[in-house]
C-alpha positions in Angstrom: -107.0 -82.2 -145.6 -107.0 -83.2 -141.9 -110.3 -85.5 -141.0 -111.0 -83.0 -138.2 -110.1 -79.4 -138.7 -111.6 -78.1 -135.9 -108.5 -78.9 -133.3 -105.0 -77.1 -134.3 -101.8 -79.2 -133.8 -100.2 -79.5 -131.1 -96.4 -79.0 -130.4 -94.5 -79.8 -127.3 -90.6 -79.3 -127.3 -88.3 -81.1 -124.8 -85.3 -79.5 -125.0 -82.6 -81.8 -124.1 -85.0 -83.9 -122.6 -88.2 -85.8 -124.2 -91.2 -83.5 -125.4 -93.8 -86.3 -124.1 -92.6 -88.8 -120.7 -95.5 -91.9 -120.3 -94.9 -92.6 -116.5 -96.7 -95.7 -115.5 -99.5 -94.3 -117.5 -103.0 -96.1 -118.7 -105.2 -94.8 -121.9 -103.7 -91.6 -123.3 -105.4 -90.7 -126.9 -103.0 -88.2 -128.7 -104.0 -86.5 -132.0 -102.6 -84.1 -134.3 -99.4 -83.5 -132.1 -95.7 -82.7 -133.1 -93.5 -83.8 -130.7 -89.6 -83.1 -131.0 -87.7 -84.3 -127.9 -83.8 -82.7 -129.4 -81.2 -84.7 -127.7 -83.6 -87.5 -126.4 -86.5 -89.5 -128.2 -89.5 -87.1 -128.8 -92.3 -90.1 -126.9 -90.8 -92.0 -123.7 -93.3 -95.1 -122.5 -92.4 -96.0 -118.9 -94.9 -98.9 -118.3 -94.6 -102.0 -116.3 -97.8 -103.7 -116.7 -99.8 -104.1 -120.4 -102.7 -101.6 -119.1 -99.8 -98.6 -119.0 -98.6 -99.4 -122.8 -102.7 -99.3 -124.3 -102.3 -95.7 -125.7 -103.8 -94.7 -129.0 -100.5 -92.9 -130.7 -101.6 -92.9 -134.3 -100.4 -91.8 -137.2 -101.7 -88.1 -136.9 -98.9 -87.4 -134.5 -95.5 -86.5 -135.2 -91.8 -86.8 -133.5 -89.0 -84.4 -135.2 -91.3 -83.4 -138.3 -92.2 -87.8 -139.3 -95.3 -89.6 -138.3 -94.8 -91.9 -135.3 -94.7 -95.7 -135.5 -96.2 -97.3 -132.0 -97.4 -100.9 -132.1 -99.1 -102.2 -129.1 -98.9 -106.0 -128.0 -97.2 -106.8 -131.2 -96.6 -111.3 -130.3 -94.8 -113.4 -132.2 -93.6 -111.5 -135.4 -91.1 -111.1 -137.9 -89.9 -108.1 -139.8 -87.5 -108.0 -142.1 -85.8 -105.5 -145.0 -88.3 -102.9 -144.0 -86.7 -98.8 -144.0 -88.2 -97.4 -140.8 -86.3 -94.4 -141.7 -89.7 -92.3 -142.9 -90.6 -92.2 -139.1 -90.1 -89.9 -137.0 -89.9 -92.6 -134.1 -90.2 -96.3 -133.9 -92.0 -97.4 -130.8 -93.5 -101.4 -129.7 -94.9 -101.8 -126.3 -96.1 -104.2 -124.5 -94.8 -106.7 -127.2 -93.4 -110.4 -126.9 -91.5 -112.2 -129.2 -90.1 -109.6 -131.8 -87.4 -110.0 -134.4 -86.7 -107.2 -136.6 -83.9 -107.9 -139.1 -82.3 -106.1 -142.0 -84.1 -103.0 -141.3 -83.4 -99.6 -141.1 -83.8 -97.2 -138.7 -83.3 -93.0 -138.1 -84.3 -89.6 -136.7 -85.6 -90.7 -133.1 -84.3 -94.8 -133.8 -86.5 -97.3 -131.8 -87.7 -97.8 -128.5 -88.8 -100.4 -126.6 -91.2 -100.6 -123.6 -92.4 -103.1 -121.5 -91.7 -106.0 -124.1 -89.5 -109.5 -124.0 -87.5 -111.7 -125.9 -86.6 -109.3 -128.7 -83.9 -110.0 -131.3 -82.5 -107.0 -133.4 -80.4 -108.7 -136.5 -78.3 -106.8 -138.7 -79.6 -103.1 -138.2 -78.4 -99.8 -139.4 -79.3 -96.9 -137.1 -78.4 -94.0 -137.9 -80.0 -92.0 -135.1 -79.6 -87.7 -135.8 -82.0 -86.6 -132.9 -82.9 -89.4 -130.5 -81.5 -92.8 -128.8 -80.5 -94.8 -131.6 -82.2 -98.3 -129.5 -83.5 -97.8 -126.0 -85.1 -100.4 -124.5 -87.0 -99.2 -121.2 -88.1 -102.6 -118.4 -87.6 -104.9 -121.5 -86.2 -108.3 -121.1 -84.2 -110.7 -123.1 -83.0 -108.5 -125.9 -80.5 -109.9 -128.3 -79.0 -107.1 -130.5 -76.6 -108.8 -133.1 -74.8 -107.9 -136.4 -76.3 -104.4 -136.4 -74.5 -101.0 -136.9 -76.0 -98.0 -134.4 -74.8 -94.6 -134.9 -75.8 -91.6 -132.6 -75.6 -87.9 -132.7 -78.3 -87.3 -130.2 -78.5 -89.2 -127.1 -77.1 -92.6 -126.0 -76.8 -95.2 -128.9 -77.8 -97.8 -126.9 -80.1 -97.5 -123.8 -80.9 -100.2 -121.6 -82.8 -99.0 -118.8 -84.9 -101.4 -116.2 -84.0 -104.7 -117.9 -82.3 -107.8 -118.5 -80.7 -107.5 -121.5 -78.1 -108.5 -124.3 -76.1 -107.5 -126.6 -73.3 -109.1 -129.2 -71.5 -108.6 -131.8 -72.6 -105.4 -132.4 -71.4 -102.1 -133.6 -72.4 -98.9 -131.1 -71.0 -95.8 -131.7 -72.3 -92.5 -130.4 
């Protein structure tokens, strides 16, 4: 049961666009939504200052049918071997200093926003509805090693930032 029965769900549907766009936003508090963005991510954060990434997304809302992952100021940490693939989407904002390695990732892949000096090591993305990695006004991303498949979108988005990548493998 639902901790507050009293709202119904939400659903927003983007056709081939994304079902929810962040512009330069501050504070949004989404509950019980499904969001399915077909042929883009289902959640787009546009933010260029820490104040426009300090949403509360939690895990009462959905993208394509999966709970949504969004970390917020995420500094100085390591993940590794974890399967993202039960989420829907994959989101870090405002973060600095990330490395993700041996991980997996699908349905909407992962998305960047507003964060630095990111290294992605030996991924498999396997993205069916989304970008497989977007990375929106994020700087100083190193993808290396990693395997990013696409039936959706782009495979690979950079969009606003200074970015890497390297022996990687991108196919859409």
């Amino acid at each position: 049961m639902r901790e507050c029965d009293d709202y119904p769900e939400q659903y927003a549907t983007g056709g081939i666009s994304d079902a929810l766009n962040l512009q330069y936003s501050t504070n949004a508090n989404l509950t019980y939504n499904n969001f399915t963005g077909s042929g883009s991510d289902s959640v787009t954060i546009y933010a260029g200052t820490p104040a426009q990434c300090s949403h509360l997304i939690g895990d009462t809302n959905f993208a394509e049918g999966k709970p949504i992952n969004y970390t917020f100021n995420a500094s100085n940490v390591e993940y590794q071997g974890i399967d993202y693939s039960n989420y829907g989407e994959v989101i870090f904002a405002c973060g600095r200093n990330i490395t993700i390695r041996d991980s997996s990732f699908a349905n909407d892949g992962l998305e960047f926003a507003n964060s630095s000096d990111i290294i992605l090591d030996r991924l498999n993305v396997t993205a069916t509805l989304g970008y497989g990695i977007r990375a929106i006004k994020s700087f100083n991303l190193l993808l290396n090693g990693s395997n990013v498949t696409n039936y959706g979108a782009f495979g690979v988005e950079i969009n606003g930032g200074g970015s890497g990548l390297h022996s990687g493998t991108a196919a859409s």
